[in-house]
C-alpha positions as CSV (number, residue, x, y, z in Angstrom):
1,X,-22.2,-94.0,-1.3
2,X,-24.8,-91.5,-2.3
3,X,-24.6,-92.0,-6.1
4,X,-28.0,-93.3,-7.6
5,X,-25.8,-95.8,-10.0
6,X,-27.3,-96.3,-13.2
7,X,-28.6,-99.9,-13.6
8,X,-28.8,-100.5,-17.1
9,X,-27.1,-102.8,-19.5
10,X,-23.8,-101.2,-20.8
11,X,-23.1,-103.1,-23.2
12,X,-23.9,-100.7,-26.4
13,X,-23.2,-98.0,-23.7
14,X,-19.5,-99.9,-23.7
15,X,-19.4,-99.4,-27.9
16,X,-15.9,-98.1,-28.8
17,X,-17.5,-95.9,-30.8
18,X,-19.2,-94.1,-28.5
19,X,-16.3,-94.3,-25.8
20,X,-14.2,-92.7,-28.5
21,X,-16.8,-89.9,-29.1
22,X,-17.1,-89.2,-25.8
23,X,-13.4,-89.2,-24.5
24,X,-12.6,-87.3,-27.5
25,X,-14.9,-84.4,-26.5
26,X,-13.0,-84.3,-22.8
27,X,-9.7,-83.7,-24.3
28,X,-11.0,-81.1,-26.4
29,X,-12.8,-79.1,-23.8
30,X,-9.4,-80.1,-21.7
31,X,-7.2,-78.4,-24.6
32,X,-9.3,-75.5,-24.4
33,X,-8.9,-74.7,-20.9
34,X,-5.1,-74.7,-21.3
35,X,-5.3,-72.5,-23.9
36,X,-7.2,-70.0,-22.2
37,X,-4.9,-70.2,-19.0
38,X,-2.6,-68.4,-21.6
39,X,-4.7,-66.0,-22.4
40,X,-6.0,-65.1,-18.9
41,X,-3.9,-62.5,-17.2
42,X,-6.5,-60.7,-15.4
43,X,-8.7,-60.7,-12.5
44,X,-11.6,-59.0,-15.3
45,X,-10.2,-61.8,-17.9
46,X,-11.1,-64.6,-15.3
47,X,-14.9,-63.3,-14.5
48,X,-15.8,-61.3,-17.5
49,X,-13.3,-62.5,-19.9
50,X,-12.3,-59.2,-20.3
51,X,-15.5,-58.3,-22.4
52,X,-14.6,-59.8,-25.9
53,X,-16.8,-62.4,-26.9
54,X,-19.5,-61.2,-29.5
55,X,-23.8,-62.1,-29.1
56,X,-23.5,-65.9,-30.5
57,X,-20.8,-67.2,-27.9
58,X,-22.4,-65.0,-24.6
59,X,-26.2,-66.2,-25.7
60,X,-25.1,-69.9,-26.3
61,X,-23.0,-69.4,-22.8
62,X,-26.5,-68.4,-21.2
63,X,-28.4,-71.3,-22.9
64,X,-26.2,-73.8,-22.1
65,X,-25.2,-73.2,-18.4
66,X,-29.3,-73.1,-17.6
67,X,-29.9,-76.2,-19.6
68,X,-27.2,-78.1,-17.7
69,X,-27.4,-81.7,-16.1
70,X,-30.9,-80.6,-14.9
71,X,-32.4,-80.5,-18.3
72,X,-30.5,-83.4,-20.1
73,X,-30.8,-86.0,-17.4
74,X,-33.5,-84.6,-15.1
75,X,-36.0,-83.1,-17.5
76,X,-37.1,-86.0,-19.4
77,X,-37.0,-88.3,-16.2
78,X,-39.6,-86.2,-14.8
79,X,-41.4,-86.1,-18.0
80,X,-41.4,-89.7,-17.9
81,X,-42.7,-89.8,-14.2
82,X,-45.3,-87.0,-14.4
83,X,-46.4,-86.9,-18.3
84,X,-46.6,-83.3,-19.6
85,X,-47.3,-81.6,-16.6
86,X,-43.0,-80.6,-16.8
87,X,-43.8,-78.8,-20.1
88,X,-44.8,-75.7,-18.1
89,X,-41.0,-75.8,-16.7
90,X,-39.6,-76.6,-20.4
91,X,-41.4,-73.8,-21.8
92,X,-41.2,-71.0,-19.4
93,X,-37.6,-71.7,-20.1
94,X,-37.1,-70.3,-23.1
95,X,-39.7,-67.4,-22.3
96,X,-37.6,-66.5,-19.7
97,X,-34.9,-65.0,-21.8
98,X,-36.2,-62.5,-23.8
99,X,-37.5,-61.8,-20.0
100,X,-34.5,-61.6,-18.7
101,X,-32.5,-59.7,-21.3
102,X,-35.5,-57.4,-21.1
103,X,-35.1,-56.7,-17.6
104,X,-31.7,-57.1,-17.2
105,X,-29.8,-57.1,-20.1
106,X,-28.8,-53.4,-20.5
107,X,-28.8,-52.3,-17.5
108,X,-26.7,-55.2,-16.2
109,X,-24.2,-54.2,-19.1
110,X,-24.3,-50.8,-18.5
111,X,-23.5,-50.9,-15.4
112,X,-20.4,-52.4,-16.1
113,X,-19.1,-49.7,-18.3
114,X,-20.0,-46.9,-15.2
115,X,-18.2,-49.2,-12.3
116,X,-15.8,-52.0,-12.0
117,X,-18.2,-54.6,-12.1
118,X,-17.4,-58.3,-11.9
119,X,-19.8,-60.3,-10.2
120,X,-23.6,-60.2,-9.2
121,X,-22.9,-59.1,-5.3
122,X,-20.4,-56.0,-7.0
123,X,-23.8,-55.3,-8.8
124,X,-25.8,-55.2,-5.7
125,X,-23.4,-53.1,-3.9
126,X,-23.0,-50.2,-7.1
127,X,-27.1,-50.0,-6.8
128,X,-27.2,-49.9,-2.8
129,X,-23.5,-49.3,-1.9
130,X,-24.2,-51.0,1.0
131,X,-21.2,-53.5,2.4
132,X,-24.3,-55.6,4.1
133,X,-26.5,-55.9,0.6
134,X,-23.3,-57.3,-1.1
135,X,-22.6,-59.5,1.9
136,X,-25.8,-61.1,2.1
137,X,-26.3,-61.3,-1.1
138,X,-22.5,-63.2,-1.8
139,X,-23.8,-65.5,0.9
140,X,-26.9,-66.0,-0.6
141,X,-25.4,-67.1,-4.1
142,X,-22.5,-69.0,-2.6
143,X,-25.6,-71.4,-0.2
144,X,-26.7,-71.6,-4.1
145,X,-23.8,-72.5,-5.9
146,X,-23.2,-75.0,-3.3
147,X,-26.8,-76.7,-4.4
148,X,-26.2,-77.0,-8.0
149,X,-22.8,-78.4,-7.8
150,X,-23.3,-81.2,-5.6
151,X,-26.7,-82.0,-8.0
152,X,-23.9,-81.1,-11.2
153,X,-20.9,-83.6,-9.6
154,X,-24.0,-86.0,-9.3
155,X,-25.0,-85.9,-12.8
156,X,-21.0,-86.1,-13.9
157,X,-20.5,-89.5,-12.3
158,X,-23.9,-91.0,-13.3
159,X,-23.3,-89.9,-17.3
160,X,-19.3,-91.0,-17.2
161,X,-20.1,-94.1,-15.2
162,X,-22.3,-95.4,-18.0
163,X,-20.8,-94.2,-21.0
164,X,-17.2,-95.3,-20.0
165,X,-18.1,-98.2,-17.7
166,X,-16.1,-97.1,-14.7
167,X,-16.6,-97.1,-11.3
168,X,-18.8,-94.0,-9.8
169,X,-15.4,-92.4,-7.8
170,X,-13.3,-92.9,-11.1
171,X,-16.0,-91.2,-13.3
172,X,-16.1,-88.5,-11.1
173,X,-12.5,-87.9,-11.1
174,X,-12.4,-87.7,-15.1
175,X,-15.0,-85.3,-15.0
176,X,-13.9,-83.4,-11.9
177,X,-10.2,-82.8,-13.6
178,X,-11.2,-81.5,-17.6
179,X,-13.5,-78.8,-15.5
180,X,-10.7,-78.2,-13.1
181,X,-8.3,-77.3,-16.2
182,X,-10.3,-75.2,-17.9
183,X,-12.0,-73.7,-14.6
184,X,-9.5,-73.5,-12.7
185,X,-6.3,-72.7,-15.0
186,X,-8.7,-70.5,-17.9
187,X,-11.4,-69.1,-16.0
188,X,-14.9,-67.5,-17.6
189,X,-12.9,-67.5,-21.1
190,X,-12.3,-71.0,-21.0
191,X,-16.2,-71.3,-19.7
192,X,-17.4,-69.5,-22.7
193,X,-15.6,-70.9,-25.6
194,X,-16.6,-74.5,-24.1
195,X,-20.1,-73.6,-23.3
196,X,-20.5,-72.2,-27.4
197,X,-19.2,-75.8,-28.6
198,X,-21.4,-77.4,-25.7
199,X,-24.2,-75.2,-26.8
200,X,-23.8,-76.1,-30.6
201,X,-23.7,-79.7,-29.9
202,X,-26.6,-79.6,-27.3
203,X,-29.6,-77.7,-30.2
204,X,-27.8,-80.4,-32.8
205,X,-28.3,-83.5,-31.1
206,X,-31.3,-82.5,-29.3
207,X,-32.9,-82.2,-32.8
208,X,-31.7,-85.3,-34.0
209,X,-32.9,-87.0,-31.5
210,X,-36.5,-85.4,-31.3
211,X,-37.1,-86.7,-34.8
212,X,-36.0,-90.0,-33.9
213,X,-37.9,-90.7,-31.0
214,X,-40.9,-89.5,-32.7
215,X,-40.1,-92.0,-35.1
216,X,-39.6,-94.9,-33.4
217,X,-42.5,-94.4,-31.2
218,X,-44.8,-94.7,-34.0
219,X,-45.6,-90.5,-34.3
220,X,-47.1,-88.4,-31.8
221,X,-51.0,-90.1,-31.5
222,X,-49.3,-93.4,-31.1
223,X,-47.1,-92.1,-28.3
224,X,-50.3,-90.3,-26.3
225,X,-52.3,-93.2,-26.8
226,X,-49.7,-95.6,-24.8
227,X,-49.0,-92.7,-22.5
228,X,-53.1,-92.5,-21.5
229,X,-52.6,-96.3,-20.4
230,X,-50.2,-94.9,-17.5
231,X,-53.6,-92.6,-16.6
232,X,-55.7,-90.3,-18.8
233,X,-54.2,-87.6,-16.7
234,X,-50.8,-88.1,-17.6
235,X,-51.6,-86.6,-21.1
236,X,-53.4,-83.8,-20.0
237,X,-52.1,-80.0,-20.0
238,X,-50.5,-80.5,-16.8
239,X,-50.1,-84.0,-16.1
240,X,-49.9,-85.8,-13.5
241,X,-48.7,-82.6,-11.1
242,X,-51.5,-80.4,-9.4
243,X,-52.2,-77.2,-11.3
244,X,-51.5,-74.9,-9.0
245,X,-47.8,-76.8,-8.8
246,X,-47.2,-76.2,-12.9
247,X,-48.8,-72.8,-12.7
248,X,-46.1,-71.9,-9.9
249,X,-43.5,-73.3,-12.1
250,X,-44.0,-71.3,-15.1
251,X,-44.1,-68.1,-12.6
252,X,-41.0,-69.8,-10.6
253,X,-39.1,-70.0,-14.2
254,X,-40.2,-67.2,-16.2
255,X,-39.5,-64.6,-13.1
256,X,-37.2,-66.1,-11.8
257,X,-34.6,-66.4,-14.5
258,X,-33.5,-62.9,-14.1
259,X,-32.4,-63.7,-10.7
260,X,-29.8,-66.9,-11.6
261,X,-26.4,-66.0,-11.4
262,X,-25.2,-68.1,-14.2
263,X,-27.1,-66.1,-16.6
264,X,-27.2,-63.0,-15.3
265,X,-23.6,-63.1,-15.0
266,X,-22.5,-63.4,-18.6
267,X,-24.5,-60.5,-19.2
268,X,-21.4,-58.6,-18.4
269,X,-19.5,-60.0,-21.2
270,X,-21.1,-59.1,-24.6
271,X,-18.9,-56.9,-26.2
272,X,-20.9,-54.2,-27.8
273,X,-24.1,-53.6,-25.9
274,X,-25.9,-52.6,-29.0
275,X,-26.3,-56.6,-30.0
276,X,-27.9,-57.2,-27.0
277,X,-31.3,-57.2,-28.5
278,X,-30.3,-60.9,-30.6
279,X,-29.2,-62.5,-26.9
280,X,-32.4,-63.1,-26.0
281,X,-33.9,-64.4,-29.7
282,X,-30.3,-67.0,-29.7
283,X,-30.5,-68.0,-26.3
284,X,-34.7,-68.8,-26.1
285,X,-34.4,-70.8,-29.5
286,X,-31.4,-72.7,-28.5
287,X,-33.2,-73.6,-25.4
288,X,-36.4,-74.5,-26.9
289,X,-34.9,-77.0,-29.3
290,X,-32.9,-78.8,-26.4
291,X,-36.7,-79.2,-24.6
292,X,-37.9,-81.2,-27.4
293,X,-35.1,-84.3,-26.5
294,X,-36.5,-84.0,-23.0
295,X,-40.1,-84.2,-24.2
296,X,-39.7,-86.7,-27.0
297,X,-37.2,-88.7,-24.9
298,X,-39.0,-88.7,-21.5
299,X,-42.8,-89.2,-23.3
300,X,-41.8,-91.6,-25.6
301,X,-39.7,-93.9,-23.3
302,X,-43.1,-94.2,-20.8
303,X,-45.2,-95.2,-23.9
304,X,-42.7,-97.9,-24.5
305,X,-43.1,-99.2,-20.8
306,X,-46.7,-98.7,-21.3
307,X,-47.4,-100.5,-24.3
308,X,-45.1,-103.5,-22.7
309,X,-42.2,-103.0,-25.2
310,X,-39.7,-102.2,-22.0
311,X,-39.1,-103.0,-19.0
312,X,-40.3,-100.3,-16.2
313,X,-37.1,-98.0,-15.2
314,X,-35.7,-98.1,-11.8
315,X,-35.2,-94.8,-11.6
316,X,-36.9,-91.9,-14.1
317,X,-33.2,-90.4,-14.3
318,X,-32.8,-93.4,-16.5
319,X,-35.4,-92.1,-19.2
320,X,-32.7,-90.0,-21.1
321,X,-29.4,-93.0,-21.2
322,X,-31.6,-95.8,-22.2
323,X,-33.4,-94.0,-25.1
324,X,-30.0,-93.0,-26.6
325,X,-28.4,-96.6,-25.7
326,X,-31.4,-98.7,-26.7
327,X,-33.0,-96.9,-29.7
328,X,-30.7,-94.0,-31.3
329,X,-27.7,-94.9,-34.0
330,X,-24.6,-95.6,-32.2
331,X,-22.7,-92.0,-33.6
332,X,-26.2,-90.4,-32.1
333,X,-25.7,-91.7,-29.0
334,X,-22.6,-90.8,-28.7
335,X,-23.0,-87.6,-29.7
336,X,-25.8,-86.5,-27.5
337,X,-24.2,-88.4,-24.7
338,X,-20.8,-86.6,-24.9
339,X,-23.1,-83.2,-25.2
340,X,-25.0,-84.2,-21.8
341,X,-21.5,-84.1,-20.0
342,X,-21.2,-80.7,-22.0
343,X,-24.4,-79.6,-20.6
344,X,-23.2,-80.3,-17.0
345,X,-19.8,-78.9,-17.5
346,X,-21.3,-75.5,-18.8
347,X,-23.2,-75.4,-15.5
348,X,-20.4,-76.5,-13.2
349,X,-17.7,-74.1,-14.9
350,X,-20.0,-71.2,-14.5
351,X,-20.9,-71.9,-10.9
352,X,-17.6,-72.7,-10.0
353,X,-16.6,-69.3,-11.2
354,X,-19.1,-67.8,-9.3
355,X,-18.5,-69.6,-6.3
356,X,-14.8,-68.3,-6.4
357,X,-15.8,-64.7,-6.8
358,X,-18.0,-64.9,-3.4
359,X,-15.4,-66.4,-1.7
360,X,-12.1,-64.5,-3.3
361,X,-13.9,-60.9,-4.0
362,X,-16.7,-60.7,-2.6
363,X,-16.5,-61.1,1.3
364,X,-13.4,-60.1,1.4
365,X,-14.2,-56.5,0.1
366,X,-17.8,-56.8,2.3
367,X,-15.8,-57.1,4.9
368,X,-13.1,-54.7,3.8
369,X,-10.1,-56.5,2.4
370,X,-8.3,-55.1,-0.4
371,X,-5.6,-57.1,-2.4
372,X,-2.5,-55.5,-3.0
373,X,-2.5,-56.2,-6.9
374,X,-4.7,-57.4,-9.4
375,X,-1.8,-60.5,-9.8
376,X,-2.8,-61.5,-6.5
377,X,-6.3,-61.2,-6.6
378,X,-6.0,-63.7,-10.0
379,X,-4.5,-65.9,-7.9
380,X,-6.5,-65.8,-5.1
381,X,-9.8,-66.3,-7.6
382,X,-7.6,-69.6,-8.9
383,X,-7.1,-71.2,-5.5
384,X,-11.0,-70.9,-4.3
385,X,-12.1,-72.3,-7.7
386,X,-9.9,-75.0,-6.4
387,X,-11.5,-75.1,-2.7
388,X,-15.0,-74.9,-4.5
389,X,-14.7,-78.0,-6.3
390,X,-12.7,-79.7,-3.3
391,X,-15.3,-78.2,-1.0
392,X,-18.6,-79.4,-3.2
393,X,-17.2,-82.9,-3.5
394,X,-16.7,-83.5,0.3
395,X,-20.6,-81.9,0.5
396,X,-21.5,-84.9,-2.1
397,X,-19.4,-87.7,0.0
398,X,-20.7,-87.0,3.5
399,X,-23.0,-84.7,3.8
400,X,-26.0,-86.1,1.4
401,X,-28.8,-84.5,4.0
402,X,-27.6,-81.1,3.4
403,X,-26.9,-81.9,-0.5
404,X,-30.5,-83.0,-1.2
405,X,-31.7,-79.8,1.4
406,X,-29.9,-77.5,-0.8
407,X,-30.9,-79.2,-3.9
408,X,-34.3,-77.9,-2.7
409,X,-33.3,-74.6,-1.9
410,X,-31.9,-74.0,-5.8
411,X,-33.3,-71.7,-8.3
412,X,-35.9,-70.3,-5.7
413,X,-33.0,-69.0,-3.4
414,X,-31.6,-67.4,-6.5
415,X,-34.2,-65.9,-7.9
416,X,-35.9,-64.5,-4.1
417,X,-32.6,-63.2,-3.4
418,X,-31.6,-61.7,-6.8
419,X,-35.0,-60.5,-8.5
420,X,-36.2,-58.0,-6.5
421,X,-32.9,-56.8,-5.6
422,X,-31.7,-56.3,-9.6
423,X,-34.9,-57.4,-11.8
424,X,-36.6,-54.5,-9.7
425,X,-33.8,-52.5,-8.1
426,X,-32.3,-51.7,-12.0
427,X,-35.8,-50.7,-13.4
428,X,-36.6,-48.6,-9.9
429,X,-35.3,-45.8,-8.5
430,X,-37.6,-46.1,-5.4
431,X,-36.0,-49.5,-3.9
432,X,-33.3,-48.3,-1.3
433,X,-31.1,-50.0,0.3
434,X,-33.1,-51.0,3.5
435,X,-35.3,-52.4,1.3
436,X,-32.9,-54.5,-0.1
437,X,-31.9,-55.9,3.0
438,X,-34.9,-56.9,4.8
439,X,-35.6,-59.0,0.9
440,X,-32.5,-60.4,0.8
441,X,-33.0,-61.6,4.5
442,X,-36.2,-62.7,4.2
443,X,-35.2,-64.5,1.0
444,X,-32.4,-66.4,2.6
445,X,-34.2,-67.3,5.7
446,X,-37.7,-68.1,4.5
447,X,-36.2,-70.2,1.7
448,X,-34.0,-72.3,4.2
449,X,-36.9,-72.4,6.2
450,X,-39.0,-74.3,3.8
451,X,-36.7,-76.6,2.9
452,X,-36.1,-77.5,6.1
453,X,-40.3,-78.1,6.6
454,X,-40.5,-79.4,3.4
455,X,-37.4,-82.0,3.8
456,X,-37.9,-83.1,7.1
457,X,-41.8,-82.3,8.4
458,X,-43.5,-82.8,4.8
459,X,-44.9,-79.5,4.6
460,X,-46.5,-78.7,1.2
461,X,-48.6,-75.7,0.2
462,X,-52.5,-76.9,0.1
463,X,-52.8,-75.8,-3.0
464,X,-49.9,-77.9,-4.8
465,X,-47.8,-74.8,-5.6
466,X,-44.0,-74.6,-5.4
467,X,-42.8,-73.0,-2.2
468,X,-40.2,-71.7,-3.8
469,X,-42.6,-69.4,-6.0
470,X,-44.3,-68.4,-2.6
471,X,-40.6,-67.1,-1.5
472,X,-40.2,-65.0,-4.4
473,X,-43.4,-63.5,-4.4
474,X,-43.0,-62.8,-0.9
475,X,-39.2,-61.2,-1.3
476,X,-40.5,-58.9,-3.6
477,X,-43.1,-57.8,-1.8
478,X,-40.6,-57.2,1.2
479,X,-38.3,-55.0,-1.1
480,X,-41.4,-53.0,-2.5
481,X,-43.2,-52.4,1.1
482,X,-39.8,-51.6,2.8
483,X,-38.9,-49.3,-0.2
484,X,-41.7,-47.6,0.4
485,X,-41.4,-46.6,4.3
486,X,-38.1,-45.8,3.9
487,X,-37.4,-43.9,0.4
488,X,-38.0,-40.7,1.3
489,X,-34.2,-39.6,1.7
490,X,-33.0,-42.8,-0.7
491,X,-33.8,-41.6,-3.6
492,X,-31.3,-38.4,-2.8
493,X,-28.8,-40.8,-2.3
494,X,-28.7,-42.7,-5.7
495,X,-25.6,-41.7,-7.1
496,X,-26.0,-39.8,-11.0
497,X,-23.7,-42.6,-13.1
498,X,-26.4,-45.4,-11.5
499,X,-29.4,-43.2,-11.9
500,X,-28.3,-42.8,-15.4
501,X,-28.5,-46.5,-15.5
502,X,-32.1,-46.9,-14.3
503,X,-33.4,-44.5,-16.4
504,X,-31.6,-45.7,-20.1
């Protein structure tokens, strides 16, 4: 079994109280997803959720579905195993959105009032109308998807398992059937009324939880002085990770933002475009205040093993449970605890959604299949969501090499295939549709590429740098160069409603 069990004691974990808490939340967010299966009747209700939710509950969808298992579990486990140098990944974060809604934001919604516009490949086909551009795009998102919900299932089992005490397969059932109600039955309005009480939860508890670790650390100086003892590069500016490598993140996550789905997506749903301009504000603050649990958490729980006041952790994934278990109120605990399976459910429901889309909408119609009503297109979405989650578990089971390669493949394949195609393609009339193709291809390829090199030959970039930065540099150079050669008769080709789009 693939599962990286968590190998702490359970037995405050195992508190009634917190059980309760957290079992409480599932059959709430469970409760929600019926509901909304009622009020979904639409193919545009499942995806877009028909356009109805106001700034608050589309910014706190945004927030919450990039936070996800990553950035409660992961996040302070790697600032427990490289000291600060993760800060230039926790705040490029919240920079990223008022990117991102810059660069996207309008146009995105705009474009969804000039053509029937559900998903991000339907996007790339209005701007190019090119069958291939949305095919390879849909592909590109759905290799993607594939990534973050094995990592998401992961992070599922590992919180459940140690909050409820169960075993790893049970654990993932519990969590794999409340997101299959809600996904499956309520679609994207399900997804954002869940990921607004997720959200909520998340900035709350991540607060709380700041102050208390600062606390019980003995305050900020205290906590760098027991850190240093792990290496006085550990509390420098970028820690223990080569500067080129944080430098690459910040560009990797500021840039690159605008080119993840999950975000982009919900951009799409915000009822009245002219309170677009408080997403961004909403969405970076919310975000911000969730990265000081993974600071405070992740820092202070290395001073503690520094200073000798706990045992070294197995495993940095541990960082985040054991703070909340050993050395947070019980009600805390819970809390936060029930809002990390919150944080991974926002991520799993929106990629499962996506997922669906690429398989129910968007090959097909790339490859020119039209439903013969919206009815069965509905249920055509319903049943993928149900092969996605079926589909990403088996990938979990038995196939953990191509798991941990796409785990690597992530965010970069994302953002090289989706920035320069929309960050630039919205904002410039000169990218055509050739050069949208030869990025997206080079995107997709050069990023599998790399992971394959970096998984199996240890390849690294001399310099410490992400590769993954290097692939998005390079796609959007591709786009630009290609654009160039070849606009001469594309600009003639743009139709008026999307050249209205790119000028506004």
């Amino acid at each position: 079994m693939i599962f990286d069990v968590l190998q702490v004691d359970t037995t405050q974990a195992l508190n009634p109280l917190i059980v309760g808490i957290v079992v409480v939340y599932l059959v709430v967010i469970a409760g929600i997803g019926v509901w909304a299966a009622r009020e979904t009747e639409t193919t545009a209700d499942f995806l877009i959720t028909g356009k109805r939710f106001g700034i608050w509950a589309v910014a706190f969808a945004a927030f919450a579905s990039v936070m996800s298992g990553f950035g409660f579990i992961g996040g302070p486990g790697l600032f427990y195993n490289g000291g600060y140098g993760f800060l230039w990944i926790a705040i490029a974060a919240p920079l990223a959105f008022p990117v991102s809604w810059f660069v996207l934001g309008k146009n995105m919604r705009l474009l969804s009032e000039v053509r029937e516009i559900f998903t991000i490949p339907d996007a790339a086909y209005a701007r190019y109308e090119s069958d291939a551009v949305r095919l390879i795009v849909a592909l590109s998102v759905l290799l993607g998807v594939i990534s973050y919900l094995g990592v998401q299932f992961l992070a599922i089992a590992f919180i459940l398992q140690t909050v409820l005490g169960v075993s790893e397969v049970v654990a993932l059932l519990i969590g794999l059937t409340v997101i299959g109600i809600y996904t499956v039955g309520g679609g994207m309005v399900a997804g954002i009324i869940t990921d607004f009480l997720q959200g909520g939860i998340m900035v709350a508890g991540s607060i709380i939880v700041f102050v208390l670790a600062f606390d019980v650390a003995g305050g900020f100086t205290q906590m760098n002085q027991n850190l240093a003892q792990a290496g006085p590069e550990f509390v420098g500016a970028f820690g223990a990770s080569p500067v080129l490598l944080g430098l690459s993140w910040y560009f990797l996550f500021v840039v690159g933002n605008s080119g993840q789905p999950h975000m982009a997506h919900k951009l799409y749903m915000i009822r009245d475009t002219k309170l677009l301009k408080w997403g961004a504000p909403i969405a970076a603050l919310s975000y911000f205040a969730a990265s000081l649990m993974m600071l405070s958490v992740g820092i202070g729980m290395r001073a503690f093993v520094e200073a000798g006041q706990f045992a070294a952790l197995d495993n940095p994934d541990n960082a985040a449970p054991v703070f909340l278990i050993e050395f947070t109120p019980v009600v805390i605990a819970g809390i936060v605890l029930a809002a990390a399976v919150g944080a991974v459910m926002s991520t799993s429901d929106a990629f499962i959604n996506i997922g669906a889309a690429n398989l129910a909408r968007d090959i097909p119609m790339s490859l020119g299949y039209e439903y013969a009503s919206d009815q069965a297109e509905l249920r055509a979405h319903r049943i993928a969501s149900a092969f996605i989650i079926v589909a990403s578990v088996l990938l979990v089971y038995y196939v953990e090499i191509l798991v941990g390669l796409l785990g690597v493949v992530g965010w970069g394949l994302f953002a090289a295939a989706l920035v320069p195609l929309l960050g630039i393609g919205l904002n410039w009339k000169g990218a055509t549709t050739e050069g949208a193709i030869a990025a997206s291809v080079v995107a997709l390829v050069l990023n599998l590429a790399l992971a394959v090199a970096v998984t199996f030959y240890g390849f690294s970039l001399a310099s410490g740098a992400a590769v993954e930065a290097l692939t998005l540099i390079i796609a959007m150079i591709v786009l630009i160069v290609v654009s160039f050669v070849t606009s001469s008769a594309s600009r003639q080709r743009i139709a008026d409603d999307i050249r209205r789009v790119i000028e506004s």
